[in-house]
C-alpha positions in Angstrom: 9.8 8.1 -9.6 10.1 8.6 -6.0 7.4 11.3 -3.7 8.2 12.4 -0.9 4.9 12.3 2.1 4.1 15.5 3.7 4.8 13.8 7.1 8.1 12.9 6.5 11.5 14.4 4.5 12.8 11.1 3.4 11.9 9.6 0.2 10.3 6.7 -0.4 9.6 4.5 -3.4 6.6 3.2 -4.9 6.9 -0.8 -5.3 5.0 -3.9 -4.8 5.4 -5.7 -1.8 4.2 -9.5 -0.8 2.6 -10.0 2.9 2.3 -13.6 4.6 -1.0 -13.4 6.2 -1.5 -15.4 9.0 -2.8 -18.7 7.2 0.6 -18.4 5.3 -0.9 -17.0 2.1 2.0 -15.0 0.2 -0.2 -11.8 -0.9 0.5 -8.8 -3.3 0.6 -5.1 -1.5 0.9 -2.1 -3.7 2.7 0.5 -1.5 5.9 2.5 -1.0 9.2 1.6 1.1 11.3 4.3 2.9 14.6 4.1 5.1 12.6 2.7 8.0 9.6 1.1 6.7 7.1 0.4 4.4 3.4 2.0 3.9 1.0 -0.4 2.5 -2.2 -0.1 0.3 -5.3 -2.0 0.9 -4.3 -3.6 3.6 -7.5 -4.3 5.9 -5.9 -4.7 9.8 -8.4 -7.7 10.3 -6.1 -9.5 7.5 -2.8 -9.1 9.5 -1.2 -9.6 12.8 1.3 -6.0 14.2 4.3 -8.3 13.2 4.2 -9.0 9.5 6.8 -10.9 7.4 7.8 -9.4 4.0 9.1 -9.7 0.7 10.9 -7.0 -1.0 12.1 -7.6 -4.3 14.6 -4.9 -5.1 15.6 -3.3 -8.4 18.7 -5.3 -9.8 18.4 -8.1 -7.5 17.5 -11.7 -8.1 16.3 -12.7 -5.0 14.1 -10.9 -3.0 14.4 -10.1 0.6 12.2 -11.4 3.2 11.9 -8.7 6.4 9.9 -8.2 9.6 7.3 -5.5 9.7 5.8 -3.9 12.6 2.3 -2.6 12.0 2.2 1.0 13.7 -0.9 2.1 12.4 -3.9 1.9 10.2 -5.4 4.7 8.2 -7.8 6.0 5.6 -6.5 7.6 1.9 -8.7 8.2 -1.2 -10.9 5.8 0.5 -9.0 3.1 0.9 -7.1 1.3 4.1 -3.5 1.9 4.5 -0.7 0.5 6.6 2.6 2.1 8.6 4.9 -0.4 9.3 8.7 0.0 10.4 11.3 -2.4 9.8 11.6 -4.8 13.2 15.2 -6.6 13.5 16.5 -5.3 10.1 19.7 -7.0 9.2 22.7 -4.7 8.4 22.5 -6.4 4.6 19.5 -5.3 4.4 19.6 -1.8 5.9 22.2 -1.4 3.0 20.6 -3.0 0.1 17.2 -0.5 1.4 19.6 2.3 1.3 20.9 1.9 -1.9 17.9 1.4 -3.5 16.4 4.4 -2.2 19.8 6.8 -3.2 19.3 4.9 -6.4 15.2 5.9 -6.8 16.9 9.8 -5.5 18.9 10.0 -8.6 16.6 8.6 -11.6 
């Protein structure tokens, strides 16, 4: 099911993400992803540079997508450390593979 953040009027959907940190460890982010970015859970900013890579791994798709993240800002939820990140260099493909998902998530 998709929410929708008080902030913002587009939706975004809840999904796991994986976040190279700077020693190249691939690491599991809980989180959401919307039309421009991606907000992640527990994600301490002593852990990760702004410029983040990422992998999505869309419903209905074998492969998942590696993308650039920017880190825009930390902050504090239910006690725990949070990341806003927009999409930086986002490929057409993948502007319409996001897209779709999300109009799919809008639907269920």
């Amino acid at each position: 099911m998709s929410e929708k953040s008080e902030r913002r009027e587009s939706t975004r959907v809840p999904m796991t993400f994986r976040v190279a940190s700077p020693n190249g460890q691939w690491l599991g982010h809980a989180g959401d992803l919307s039309i421009n970015g991606v907000r992640l859970e527990n994600c301490s900013p002593f852990w990760f540079m702004p410029l983040v890579n990422l992998a999505v791994q869309l419903p209905d798709e074998l492969q998942e997508r590696r993308v650039q993240v920017r880190i825009k800002r930390y902050f504090i939820m239910d006690g725990v450390v949070h990341a806003s990140a927009l999409f930086d260099g986002l490929s057409f493909e993948n502007q319409v593979a996001i897209a779709r998902c999300i109009d799919g998530h809008k639907g269920a």
